[in-house]
N, C-alpha and C positions, 0 to 999 in steps of 0.2 A: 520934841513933840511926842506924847504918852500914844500908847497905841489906844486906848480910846477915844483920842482926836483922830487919829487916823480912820479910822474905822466909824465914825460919828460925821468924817465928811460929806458925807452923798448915802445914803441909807436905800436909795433907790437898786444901786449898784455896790456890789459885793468888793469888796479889797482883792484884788489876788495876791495869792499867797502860794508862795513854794515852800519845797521842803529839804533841808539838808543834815546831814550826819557828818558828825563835826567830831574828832579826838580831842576831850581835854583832859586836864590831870586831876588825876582820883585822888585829892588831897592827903585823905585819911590813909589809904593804900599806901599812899609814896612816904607817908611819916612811918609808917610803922615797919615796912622795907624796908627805908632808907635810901631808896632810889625811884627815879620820875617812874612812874605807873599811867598809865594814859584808860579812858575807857571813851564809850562812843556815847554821844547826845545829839539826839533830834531834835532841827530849831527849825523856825517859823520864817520867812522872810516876807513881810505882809509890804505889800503896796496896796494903795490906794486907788480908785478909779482915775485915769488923766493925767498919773501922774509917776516921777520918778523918784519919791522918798520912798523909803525903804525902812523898816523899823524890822531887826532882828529879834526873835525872844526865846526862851527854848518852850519845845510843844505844848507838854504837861502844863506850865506855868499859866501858858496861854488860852488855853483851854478852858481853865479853869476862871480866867478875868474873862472870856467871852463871856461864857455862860451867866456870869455873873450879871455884866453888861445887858443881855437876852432875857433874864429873869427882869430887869430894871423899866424893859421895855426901849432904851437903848439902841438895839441893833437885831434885827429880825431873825426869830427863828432857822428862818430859811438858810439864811447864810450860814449860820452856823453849822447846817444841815450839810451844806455844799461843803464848808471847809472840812470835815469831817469825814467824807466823801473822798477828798481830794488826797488829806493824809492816806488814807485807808487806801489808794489805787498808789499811791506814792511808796508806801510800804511793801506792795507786791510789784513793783516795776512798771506799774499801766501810767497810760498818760493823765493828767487830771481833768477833771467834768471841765465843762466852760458854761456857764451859766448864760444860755441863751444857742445862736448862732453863731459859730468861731467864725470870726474874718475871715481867716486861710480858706476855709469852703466856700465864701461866701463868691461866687463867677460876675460880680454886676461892677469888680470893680480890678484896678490890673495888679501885676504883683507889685510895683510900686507904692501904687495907693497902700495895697498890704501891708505890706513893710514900713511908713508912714504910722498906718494909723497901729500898728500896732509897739511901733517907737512911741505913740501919744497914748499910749494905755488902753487902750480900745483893741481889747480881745473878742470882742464879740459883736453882731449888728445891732445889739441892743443897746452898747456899752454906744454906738456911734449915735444910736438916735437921741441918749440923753445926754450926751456930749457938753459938760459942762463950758463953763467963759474958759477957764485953766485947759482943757482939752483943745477947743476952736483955735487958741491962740498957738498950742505945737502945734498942731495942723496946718497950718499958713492960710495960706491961699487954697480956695478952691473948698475949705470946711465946711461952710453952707449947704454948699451940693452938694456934698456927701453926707450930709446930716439929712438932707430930705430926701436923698435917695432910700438912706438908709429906714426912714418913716413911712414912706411909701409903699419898699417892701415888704416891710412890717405889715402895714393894713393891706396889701393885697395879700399876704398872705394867712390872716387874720381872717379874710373876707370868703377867700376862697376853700381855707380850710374844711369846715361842714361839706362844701360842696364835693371836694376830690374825695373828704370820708364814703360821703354818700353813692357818690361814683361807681367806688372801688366796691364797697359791699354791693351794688346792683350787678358789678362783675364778676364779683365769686358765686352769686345767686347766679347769675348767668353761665357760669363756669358747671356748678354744679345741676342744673336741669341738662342742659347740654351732655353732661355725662351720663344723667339719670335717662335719657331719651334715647342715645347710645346702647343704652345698656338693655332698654326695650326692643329697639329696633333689631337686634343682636338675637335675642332670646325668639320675636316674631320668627325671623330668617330661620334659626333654627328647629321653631317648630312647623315651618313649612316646609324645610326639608325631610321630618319624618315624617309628614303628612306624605308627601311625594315619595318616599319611600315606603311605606303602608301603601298607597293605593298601587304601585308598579307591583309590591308583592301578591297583594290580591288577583289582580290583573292575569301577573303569571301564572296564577292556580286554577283549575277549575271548580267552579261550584257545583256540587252535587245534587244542589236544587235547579240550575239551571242549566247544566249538562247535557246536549241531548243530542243522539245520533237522527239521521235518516231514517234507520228501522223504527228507531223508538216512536218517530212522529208518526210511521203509518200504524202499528199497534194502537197508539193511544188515538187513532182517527175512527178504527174498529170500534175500538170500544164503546166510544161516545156515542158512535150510531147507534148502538144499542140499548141507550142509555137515554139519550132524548127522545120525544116524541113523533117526530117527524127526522127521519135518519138522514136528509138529505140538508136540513140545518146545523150550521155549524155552533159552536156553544160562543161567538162573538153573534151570530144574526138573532140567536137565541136573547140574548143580555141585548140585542138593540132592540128586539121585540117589546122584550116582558121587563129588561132592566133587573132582572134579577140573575142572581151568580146560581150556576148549576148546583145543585146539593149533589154532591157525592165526594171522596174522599181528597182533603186540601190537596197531598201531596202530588195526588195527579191532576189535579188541575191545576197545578201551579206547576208541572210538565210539561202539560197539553195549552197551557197560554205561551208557554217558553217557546216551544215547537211552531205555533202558529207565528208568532212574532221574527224566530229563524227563517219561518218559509218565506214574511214578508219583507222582510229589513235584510235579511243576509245576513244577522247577528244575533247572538243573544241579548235578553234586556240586564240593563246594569240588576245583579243580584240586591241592590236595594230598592227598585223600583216594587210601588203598590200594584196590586192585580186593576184596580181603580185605572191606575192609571196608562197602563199595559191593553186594558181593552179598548179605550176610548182612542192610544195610538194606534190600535189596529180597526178602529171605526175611520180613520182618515183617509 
């Protein structure tokens, strides 16, 4: 059997093919020595889907008849794709692709069955769902269902695909707000701790504008009498009167509101409170 029948039986599924390094004798070498000379050649050991023939070839040779085969329309790109794949990981010690779902990962069936279907050619869950007449009959008993398991999971996982993609991207989107909200939350907290820090400072300090001893409220109580027209009004019944702010210089009477506000609250007014709003609490 040519390995283009081989490989022309089931176009659906790929041949597997291993790979070996083989010593033969360097003809030309050992004539002209005069003694056996060996060197190394890479061959091919293609199998078919389903099956146990075997057609040896060496690499280069074959390579060369696929492509050939590939150009002809023959036998699909792809595989040629994969065999090519398979040398190349075979060359560096890796295992080779499996074109589809390898059986051995495959958990929906025992290690039994494993070992079975992979005595019937059937590397892969794909290789079981197109499981030819020649494959069903190694398989014995029980092929059926394991062909339509193997179809089944194919479309639910076909089916479900888009869905777990879509999933997973809403949970990295989820992943990354969550960290970006984190990272707000984080930034707030610490700018309310300098907040809280700034106003304990303030707090501890006195302001100069609002500072004001005992003497200083009866000084600036003289003076005022002097000042309004009726001396025994104070400059709050003054502004509940006339509603107008005494004219005379801010910084004493932003003293003399301080001072009235200590006599009545037992405190000073927060230094950013309005004089607006400083006489209307002391209108209450």
């Amino acid at each position: 059997m040519s390995v283009g029948e081989i490989l022309e039986r089931d176009e659906n599924r790929p041949a597997y093919v291993r790979f070996e390094r083989r010593a033969v004798t360097d003809s030309e070498r050992t004539l002209s020595e005069g003694h056996h000379v060996a060197k190394d050649e890479d061959y091919a050991l293609i199998t078919p889907p389903y099956s146990k023939d075997v057609v040896v070839k060496k690499v280069a040779a074959w390579f060369v008849s696929v492509e050939k085969n590939v150009r002809a329309g023959r036998i699909p790109q792809k595989h040629l794709d994969l065999w090519k794949e398979s040398y190349s990981r075979w060359q560096n010690g890796q295992e080779p692709p499996v074109d589809g779902t390898p059986i051995k990962d495959w958990s929906s069936i025992s290690p039994a069955q494993c070992k079975n279907l992979l005595n019937a050619g059937c590397r892969s869950v794909e290789d079981l769902a197109q499981a030819n007449d020649e494959a069903m009959r190694r398989l014995g008993m029980g092929a059926n269902e394991l062909k339509n398991k193997a179809k089944a999971w194919l479309q639910a996982a076909k089916d479900h695909g888009p869905l777990t993609m879509q999933i997973a991207s809403l949970e990295k989107q989820n992943e990354q707000l969550k960290g970006t909200i984190d990272s707000l939350q984080d930034q707030i907290k610490r700018f309310e701790i300098r907040m809280d820090a700034q106003s304990e400072e303030a707090g501890s300090q006195p302001s100069t504008e609002n500072t004001i001893n005992e003497r200083e409220i009866l000084d600036n109580a003289v003076k005022r009498d002097a000042f309004f027209d009726t001396p025994t009004k104070s400059p709050v019944e003054r502004y509940h009167e006339t509603e107008e702010l005494p004219v005379y210089d801010e910084k004493d009477r932003a003293r003399d509101l301080a001072g009235m506000y200590f006599q009545k609250f037992g405190k000073k007014p927060h230094h950013l409170m309005k004089e607006a709003t400083i006489l209307k609490k002391l209108q209450e």
